[in-house]
N, C-alpha and C positions, 0 to 999 in steps of 0.2 A: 285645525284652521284651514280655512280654502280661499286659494287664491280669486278675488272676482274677476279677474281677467280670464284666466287661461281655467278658472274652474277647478283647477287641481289642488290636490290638498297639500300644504304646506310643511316639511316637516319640522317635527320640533330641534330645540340648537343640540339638545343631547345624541338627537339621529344622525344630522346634519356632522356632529363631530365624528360620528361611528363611520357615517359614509364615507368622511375623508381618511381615515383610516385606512380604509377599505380598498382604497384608491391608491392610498401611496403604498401598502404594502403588495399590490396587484403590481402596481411599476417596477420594487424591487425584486418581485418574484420572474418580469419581463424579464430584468436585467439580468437576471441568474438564468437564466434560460436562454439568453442571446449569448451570453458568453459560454455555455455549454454547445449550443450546436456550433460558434467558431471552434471548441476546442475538439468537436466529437460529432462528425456529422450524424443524424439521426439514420435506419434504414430507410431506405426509399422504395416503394413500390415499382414498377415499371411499368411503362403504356400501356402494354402489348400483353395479351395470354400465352399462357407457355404448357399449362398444367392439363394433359390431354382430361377429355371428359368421364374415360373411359376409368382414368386414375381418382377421381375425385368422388364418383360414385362406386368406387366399389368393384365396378363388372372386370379390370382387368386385378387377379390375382395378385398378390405380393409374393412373390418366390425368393426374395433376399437384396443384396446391396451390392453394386459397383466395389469392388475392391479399394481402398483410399487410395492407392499407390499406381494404380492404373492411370495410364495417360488419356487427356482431353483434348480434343482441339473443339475452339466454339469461337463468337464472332460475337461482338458485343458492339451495340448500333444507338450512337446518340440521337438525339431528339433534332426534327428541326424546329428552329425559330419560324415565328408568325406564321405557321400552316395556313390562318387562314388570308393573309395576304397572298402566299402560293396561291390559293383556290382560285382568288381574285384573276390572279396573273395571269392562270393558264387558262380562265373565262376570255381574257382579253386578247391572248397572245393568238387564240386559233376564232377570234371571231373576224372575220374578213372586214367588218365596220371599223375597227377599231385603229388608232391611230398605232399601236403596240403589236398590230397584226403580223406572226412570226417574225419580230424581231428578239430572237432568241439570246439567250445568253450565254456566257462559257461556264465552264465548272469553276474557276476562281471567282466568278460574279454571283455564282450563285450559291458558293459557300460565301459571299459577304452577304447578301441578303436573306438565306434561308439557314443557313448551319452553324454550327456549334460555335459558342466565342471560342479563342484559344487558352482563355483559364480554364474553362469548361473540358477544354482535351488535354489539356497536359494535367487537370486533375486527374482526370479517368487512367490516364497514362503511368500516374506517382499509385491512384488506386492499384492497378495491374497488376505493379511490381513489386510493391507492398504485399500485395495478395500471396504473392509468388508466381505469379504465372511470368511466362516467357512471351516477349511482344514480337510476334511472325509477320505482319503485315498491317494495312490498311495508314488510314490519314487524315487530317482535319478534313480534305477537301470532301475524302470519302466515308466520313462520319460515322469512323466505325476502329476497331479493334482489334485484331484475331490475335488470337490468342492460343499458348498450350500451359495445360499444366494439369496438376494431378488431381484426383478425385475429392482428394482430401481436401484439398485446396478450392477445388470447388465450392464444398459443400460448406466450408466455414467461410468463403465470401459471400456469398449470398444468399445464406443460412438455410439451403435446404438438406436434405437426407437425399441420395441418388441411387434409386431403388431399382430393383430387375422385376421386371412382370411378366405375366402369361398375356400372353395378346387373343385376346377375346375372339377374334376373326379366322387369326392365321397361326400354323402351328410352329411356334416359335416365339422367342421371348423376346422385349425391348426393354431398355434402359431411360430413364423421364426423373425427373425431379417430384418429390410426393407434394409441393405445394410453390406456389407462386416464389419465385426470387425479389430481393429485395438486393440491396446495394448499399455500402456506409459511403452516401455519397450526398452533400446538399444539393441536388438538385436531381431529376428521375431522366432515367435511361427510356429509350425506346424498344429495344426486343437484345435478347442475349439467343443466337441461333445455335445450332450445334447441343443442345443439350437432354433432345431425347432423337431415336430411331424408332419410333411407333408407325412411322409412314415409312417406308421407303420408295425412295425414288422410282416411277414408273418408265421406263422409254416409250415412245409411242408409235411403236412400228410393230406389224405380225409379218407372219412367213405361210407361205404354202407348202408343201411337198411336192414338184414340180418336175417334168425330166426336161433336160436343157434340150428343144426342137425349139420351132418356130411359133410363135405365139400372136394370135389376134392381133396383139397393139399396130402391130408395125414399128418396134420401136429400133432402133440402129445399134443399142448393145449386142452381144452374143445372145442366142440362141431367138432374138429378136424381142427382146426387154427393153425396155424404156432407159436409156443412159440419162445422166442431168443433164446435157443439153441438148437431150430432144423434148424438155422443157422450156428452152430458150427458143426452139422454132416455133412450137407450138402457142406459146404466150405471148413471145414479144414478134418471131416474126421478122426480122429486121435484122439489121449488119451494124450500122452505125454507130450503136451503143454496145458497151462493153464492162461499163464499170470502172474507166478507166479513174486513177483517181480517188479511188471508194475503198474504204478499209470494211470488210465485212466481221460480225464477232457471231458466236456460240459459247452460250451456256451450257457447260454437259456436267452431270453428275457422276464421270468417270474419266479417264486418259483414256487415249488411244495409240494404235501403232500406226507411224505415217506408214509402213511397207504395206500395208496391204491398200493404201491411198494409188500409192506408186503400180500395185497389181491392177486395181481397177484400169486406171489409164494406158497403162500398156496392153490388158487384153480387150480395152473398149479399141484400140488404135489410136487414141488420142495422144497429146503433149501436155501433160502436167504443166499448168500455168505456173505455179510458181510451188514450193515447201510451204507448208502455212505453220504461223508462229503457235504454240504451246504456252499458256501461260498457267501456272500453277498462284491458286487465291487460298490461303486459309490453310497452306501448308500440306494441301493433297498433293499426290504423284502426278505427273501427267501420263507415264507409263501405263497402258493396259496389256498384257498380254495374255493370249488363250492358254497359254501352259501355268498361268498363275491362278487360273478361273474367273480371268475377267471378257468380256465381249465387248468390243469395240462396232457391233455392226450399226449401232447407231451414231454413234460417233462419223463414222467413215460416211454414211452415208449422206447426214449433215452438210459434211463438203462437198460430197462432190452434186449436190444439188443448187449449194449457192455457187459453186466454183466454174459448176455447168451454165447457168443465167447468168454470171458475170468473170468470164474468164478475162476480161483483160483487168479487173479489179487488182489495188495495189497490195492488195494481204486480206489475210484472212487471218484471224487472230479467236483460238480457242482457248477459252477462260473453264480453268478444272478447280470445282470447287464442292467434291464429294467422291465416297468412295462404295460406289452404291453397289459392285460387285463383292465386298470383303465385310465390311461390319455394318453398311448400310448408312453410316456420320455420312454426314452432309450439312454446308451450311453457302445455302443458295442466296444469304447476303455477302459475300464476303467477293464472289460471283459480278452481285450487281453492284457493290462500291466499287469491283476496279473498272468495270464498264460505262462509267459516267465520269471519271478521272481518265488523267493524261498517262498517269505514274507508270501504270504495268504496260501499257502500249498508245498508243493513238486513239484517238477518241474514233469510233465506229458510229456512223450516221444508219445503220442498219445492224440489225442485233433478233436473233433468232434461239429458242429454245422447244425443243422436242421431247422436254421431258415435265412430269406434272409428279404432285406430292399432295399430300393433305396437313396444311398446316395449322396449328394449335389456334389462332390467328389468321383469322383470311387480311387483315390490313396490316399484315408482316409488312411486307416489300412492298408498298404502295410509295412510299417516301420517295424509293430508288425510279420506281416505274414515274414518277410526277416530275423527277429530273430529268429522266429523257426525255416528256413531252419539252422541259420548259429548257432543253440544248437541241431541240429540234430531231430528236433520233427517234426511231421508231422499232417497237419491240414487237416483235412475233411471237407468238407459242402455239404450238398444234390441239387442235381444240380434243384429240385424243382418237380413241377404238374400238371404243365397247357402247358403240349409239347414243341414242339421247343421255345427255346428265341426267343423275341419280345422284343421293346418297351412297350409294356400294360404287357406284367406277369413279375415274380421277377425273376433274372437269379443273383444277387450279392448277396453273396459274392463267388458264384460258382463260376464265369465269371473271378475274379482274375487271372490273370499269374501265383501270387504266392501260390496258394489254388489246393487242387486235391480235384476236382468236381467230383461227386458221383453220377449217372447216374440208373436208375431204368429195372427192367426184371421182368418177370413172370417166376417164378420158379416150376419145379416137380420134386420129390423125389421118390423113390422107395417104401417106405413106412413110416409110422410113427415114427419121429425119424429115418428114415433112410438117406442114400446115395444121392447123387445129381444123378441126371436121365435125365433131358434138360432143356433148358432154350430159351425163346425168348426173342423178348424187350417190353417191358410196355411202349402202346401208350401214356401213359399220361405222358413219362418221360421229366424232362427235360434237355435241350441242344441246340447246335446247337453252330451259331456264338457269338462273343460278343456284343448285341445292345449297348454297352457303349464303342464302341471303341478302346476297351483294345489290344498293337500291341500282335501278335502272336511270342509266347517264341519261344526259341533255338529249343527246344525238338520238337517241334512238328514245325516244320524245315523240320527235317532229309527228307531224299527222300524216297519216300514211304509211309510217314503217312498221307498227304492229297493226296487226289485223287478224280478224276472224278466221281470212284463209288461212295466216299462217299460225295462229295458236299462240303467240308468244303472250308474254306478260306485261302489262304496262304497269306494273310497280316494279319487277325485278329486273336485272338482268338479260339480256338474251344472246344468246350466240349460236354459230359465229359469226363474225362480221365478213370475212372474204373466204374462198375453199380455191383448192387447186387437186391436180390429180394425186389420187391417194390409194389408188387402187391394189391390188398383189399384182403389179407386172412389171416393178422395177428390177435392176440389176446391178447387185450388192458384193463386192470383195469385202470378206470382214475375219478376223478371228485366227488366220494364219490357217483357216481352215479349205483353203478353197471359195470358188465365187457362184453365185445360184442366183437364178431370177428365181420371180415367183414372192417378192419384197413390195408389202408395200405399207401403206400407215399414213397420218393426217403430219408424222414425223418427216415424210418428204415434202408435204405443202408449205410448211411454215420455211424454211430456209431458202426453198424457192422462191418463197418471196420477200425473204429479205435481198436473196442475189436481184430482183426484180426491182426492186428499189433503191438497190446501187444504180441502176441504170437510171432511173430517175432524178438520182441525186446530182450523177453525172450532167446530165443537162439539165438541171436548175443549176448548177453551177459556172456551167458553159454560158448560160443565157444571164446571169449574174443574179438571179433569183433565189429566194430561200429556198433553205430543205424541206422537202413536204414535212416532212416531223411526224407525230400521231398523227394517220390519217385519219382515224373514226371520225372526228366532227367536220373532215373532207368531205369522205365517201359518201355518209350519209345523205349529204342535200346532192350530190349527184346522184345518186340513186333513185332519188326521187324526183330529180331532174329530166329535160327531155331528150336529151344526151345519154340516157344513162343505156342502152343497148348500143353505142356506136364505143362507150367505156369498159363495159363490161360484157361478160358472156352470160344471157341469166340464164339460169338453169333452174329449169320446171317440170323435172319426172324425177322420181324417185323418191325413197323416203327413208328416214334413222328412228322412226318413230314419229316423227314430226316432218312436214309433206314437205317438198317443194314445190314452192309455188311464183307466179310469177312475180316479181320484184324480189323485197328478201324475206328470207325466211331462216328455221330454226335449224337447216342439216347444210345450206350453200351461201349466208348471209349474202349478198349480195351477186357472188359468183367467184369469177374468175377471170383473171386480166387478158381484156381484149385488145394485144397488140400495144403497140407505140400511142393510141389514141387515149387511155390511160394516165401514161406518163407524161404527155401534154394536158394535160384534165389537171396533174398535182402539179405540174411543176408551173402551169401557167405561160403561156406565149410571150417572149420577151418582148419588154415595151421601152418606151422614154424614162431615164434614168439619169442620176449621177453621182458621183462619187466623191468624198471630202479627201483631202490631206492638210497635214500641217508639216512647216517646214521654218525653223527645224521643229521636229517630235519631240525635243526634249532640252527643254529649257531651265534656268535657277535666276532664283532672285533673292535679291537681299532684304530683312525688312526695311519699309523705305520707300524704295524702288522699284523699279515698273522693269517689263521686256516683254520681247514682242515676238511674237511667230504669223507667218502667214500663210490664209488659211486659201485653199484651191479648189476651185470648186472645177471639176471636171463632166461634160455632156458625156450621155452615153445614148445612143441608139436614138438619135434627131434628139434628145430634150432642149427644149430652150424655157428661159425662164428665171426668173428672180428665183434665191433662198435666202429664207430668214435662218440666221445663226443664233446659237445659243451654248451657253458651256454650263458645264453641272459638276460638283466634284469637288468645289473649289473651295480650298481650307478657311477655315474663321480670319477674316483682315486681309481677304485676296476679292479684289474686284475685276470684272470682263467687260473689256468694251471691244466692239464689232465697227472698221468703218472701210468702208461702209454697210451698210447694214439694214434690209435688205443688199446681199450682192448676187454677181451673175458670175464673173471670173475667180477675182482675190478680193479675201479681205485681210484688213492689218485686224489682227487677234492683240491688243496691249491686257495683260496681266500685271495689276499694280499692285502692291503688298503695301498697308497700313507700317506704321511703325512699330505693332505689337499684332503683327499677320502671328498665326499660329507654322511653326516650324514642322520642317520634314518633308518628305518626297511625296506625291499625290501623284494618279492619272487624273485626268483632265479628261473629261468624254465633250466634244463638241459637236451638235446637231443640227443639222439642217434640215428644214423641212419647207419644201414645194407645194402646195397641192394635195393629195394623200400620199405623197412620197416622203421616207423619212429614212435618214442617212447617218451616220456619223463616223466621227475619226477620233481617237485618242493622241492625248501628248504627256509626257511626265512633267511636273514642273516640283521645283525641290526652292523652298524658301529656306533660308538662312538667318539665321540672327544678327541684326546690326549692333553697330556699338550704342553708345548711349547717345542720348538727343536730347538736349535742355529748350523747356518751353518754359517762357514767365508771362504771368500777368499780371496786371497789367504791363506794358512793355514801357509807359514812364506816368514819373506822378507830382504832380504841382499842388502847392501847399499853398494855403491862405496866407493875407497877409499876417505878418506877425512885429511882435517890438523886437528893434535890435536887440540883441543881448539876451534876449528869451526863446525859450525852448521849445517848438509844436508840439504835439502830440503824434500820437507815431499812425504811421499808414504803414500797411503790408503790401509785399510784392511776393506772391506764389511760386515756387521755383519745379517742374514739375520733372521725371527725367521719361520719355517718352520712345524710349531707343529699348535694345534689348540688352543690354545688359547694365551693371551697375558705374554709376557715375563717381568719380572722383574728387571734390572737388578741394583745388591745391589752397583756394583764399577767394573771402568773399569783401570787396573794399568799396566806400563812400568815397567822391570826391567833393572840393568845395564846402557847402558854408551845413553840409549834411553829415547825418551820424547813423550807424546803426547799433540798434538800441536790442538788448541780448531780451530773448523770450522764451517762453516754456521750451521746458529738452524736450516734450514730445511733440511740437511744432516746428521748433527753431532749426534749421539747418547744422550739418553737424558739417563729417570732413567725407564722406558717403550717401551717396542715395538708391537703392535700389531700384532696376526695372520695374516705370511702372508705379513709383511711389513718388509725396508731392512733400512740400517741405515747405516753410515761410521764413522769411526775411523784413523785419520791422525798423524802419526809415522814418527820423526824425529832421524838422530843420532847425536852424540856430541863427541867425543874420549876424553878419557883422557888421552891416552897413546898410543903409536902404540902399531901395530899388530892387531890380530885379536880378536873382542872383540862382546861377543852373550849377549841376554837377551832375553826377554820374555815380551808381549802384554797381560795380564791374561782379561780374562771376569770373573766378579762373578755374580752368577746369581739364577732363580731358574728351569733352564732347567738339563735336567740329563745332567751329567759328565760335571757340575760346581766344579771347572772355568774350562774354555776352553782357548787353548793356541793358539799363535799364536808364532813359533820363528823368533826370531830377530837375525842380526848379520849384522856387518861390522868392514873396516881395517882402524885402524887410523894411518898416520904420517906424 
């Protein structure tokens, strides 16, 4: 049979009953399955690639198994929430139109709106140690894990086999999991690090063979090498800034020995600005020494390149999180979780790494790199030293979208400790495309920055974005071996210019301006801007494979920092401003009840001008009012709480905004629970006429309890010529009423006389303004 409407055929009642079958036994088989994954989470895949290529096809040899009993350290990295509202965010945060225009965030705001819930990590946490493993490190805020434990233990959490192979390339074996990891967890991980050594950690520095005379540079270390702050003359030029202020961080795949920190400066003649802190992530040493077989030369030299561009800075803080000189482990998240958290040190507005790896996964650490653009920090890495990218040399974590790759030049100066004087490009820098596919960002879009001259790609990747001197003529203490110029690598550019960016920070601070942050989607429209040679140094001879050319290109991205004019380009010339406070910050209220804080609005550098106020934040049953509102001075902030506001302690963010100026101040406010609150309706009720001596019929009065907690009620009484008439128990008022719950009361009259004759409903109770009335009245005769 077919339906004439919809044309379809109709099925017969025999089918019709097979379908419903079909149907409720598909429900109970849901239901047998919902209660299996609460009882037994199913495995989970993971976002991220882990399984080298090299294992999957075949080309790297199986030569046997990790021992069970051998120890692990690895790093296990939750997912974030709404990636693609991040994308959004950090579109809006670095577009200068946008009202959101770096107004950055903290790492607690950005674990509420980007990171793990905290069922989500203390499951992974119960998973851990169920597992067996032992919990070393990490945090909700920094979405991640570290962890140790044995082979064994591995391999039956996240069911793979951890096999030993021939490495295809290099003579020597690595350790890798034979197939993807999975997880007994309801919901999927993001990346599990540490759990093969098929790459090992590169440095990005080489050496000459050198005899210690005088050298071309001019540079003011011994035998006439480049010290790190005849990178501060030569770049910034200037006294003023210092870094004062600025906590600088490194990423290193090994420890170091501060003594040969201490030999540098004392045979450079300088003064060691300060001891720099050591932080150990993931459970590595920070210890290197040359008697153990480790080298420290890049490590050492790290510092004293950001130490040298920003000595008056308040620390330097080195995050060890690999052991790249002894088995090769490594886990360079564990690295960037504590670098975006407060927990292991201060949060560093400047953040430098001189070392590259090839990971299973090129969108590993993208996560980590998307929280530093969206807390305003900015991350270096040395775009490396073996020329243009390729497949065979190391181009990550340079090659990153989210990373400003640091590109190398041959530098000359005017004299020792002097002036910058010219610059080409260092054939050995590197750059170029991204061999890992990575698409080509916004910024380097715009029309103009790729070009014919310079080769680059308009679908990929290209780098790198800035270069500094990277030449063999630095001068290096390292190893407990003695000190040698004749050092050099694109590993001195990048921390250089993280110390260069302390100084920037420095005065966008001083001028009450945001952090530059990422500068890529900065630099870029300067570059292309008509400023962009009074900002930069452009560099147009030389070549890595790929030319320099003028503007930017694939061996000097843009260049190299020209002076203090730079740092005024990111940090912006200080303008009219203001600033909010609330007073007091921290207020409670009852439900109920209102309070009040006021709010201040302070000029800065001539502003004048009205701000519209606004609060966000504010729990369910809390309303904001502003008066006045537009203000110029103060405004009275009144926070009212309904009588069923939702409880608990909240920040309050309050906003003002001017014009394109936007500001804010937070305050705690903590709602409380009130007692009970009795509401009736109606609040009285008059009856028809009636005969004396006879009965009405009954009318309801609604008794509702509106407070927060539960009501008492001690007697509910009629006065005068009225009765209350008993009604259903699940209506009728009892000797209790719960928060929130409403209840009835049925009111008869009865005359004993004519005329007009009143009385009263009383509630006794223990709500304020017991009893509570309700009047009564009607006409008998």
């Amino acid at each position: 049979m077919v339906d004439p409407k919809t044309e379809n055929e109709i099925p017969a009642k025999g089918e019709i009953m097979s379908q419903r079958l079909g149907v409720y036994l598909l429900i109970v088989v849901a239901m047998v399955s919902a209660v299996s994954i609460v009882c037994q989470a199913e495995p989970q895949p993971l976002l991220t690639r882990h399984v080298r290529e090299v294992v999957v096809n075949g080309d790297a040899q199986s030569v046997g198994r990790l021992p069970a009993t051998q120890s692990m350290r690895f790093d296990i990295v939750l997912a974030l929430r709404h990636p693609v509202e991040l994308e959004n965010f950090l579109q809006e945060l670095y577009d200068p139109s946008s009202p959101s225009y770096k107004q950055y965030v903290t790492p607690q705001e950005f674990t509420a709106r980007f990171g793990p819930s905290q069922e989500d990590y203390d499951a992974l946490i119960q998973f851990a140690k169920a597992s067996g493993f032992t919990v070393i490190g990490g945090s909700r805020d920094s979405r991640d894990v570290q962890l140790k434990g044995t082979v064994g233990s591995v391999e039956k959490a996240f069911h793979v086999t951890m096999g030993v192979y021939q490495h295809p390339t290099e003579h020597r074996t690595f350790f890798s999991p034979d197939r993807e990891p999975m997880v007994d967890l309801p919901f999927q991980l993001w990346h599990i690090s540490g759990l093969d050594n098929y790459s090992i950690p590169h440095p990005q520095f080489v050496h000459k063979n050198v005899r210690m005379e005088p050298a071309a540079v001019k540079g003011s270390c011994p035998g006439g090498y480049y010290c790190g702050s005849d990178m501060r003359a030569a770049y910034y030029e200037g006294t003023a800034l210092t870094g004062a202020g600025q906590n600088i961080a490194l990423l290193e795949l090994a420890g170091t020995d501060l003594a040969d920190l201490t030999t540098y400066y004392k045979n450079a003649k300088q003064t060691e600005p300060y001891t720099p802190t050591l932080v150990s992530t993931g459970g590595y040493s920070t210890s290197c020494l040359n008697s153990n077989g480790c080298q420290d030369a890049e490590q050492t030299l790290d510092m004293t390149q950001a130490m040298g561009m920003a000595p008056g800075s308040s620390m330097l803080y080195m995050y060890v999180c690999g052991d790249a000189y002894g088995s090769g482990s490594f886990s360079e998240t564990a690295c960037l979780s504590a670098m975006v958290t407060t927990e292991a040190a201060p949060l560093s507005l400047q953040i430098s790494s001189s070392w590259s790896w090839k990971p299973a996964d090129p969108s590993t650490d993208d996560p980590y790199y998307q929280q530093m653009a969206a807390q305003g920090q900015s991350f270096f890495d040395a775009a490396g030293d073996d020329a243009e990218w390729n497949q065979s040399n190391f181009a990550y974590p340079a090659e990153d979208a989210n990373v400003i790759a640091v590109g190398g030049t041959e530098l000359q100066v005017t004299g020792a400790g002097g002036p910058w004087s010219s610059e080409t490009a260092w054939p050995d820098s590197g750059g170029g495309i991204s061999p890992d596919g990575i698409p080509i960002p916004s910024w380097q879009q715009l029309s103009g920055v790729i070009t014919s001259k310079n080769k680059g790609s308009t679908t990929l990747r290209n780098g790198p974005d800035v270069a500094a001197e990277a030449n063999q003529d630095f001068y290096v203490c390292a190893d407990q071996s003695g000190c040698q110029g004749g050092w050099g690598g694109t590993s001195f550019a990048a921390p250089m210019w993280a110390g260069y960016l302390a100084l920037a920070n420095q005065q966008a601070a001083a001028n009450g301006a945001p952090a530059p942050g990422f500068i890529n989607p900065t630099i870029y429209p300067l570059g292309l801007g008509s400023n962009y040679d009074t900002d930069f140094h452009d560099i147009t001879s030389g070549s890595n494979g790929f030319p320099a050319v003028t503007g930017y290109d694939l061996v000097t991205g843009w260049g190299s920092p020209n002076g203090a004019n730079l740092i005024n380009a990111l940090t912006g010339p200080a303008g009219p401003n203001f600033t909010l406070s609330a007073n007091p910050s921290s207020v409670s209220v009852a439900q109920g009840g209102s309070v009040t804080s006021t709010i201040t609005i302070t000029p800065e550098d001539g502003f004048s001008g009205s701000v519209t106020l606004s609060a966000s934040g504010l729990p369910n049953g809390v309303t904001a009012q502003f008066n006045p509102n537009p203000a110029t001075t103060t405004s009275t902030l009144t926070l009212t709480a309904s009588a069923t506001a939702a409880t608990g302690t909240v920040t309050v963010t309050i906003t003002g905004v001017s014009g394109t100026l936007t500001n804010t101040t937070t305050l705690s406010l903590t709602v409380s629970a009130s007692g009970p609150v009795v509401s009736l309706s109606p609040t009285s009720l008059t009856f028809a006429k009636v005969l004396v001596g006879k009965t009405s019929g009954a009318k309801k009065v609604t008794l509702t309890n509106t407070g927060g907690s539960t009501l008492d009620i001690t007697s509910i009484a009629t006065t005068g010529d009225f009765a209350r008439l008993a009604g259903p128990k699940k209506t009728d008022c009892g000797s209790t009423l719960a928060a929130g719950k409403s209840c009835t009361v049925r009111v008869t009259f009865t005359p004993t006389q004519k005329g007009l004759r009143t009385g009263d409903l009383n509630f006794t109770d223990n709500a304020p303004g017991s009893p509570q009335s309700v009047a009564l009245s009607g006409t008998g005769k």
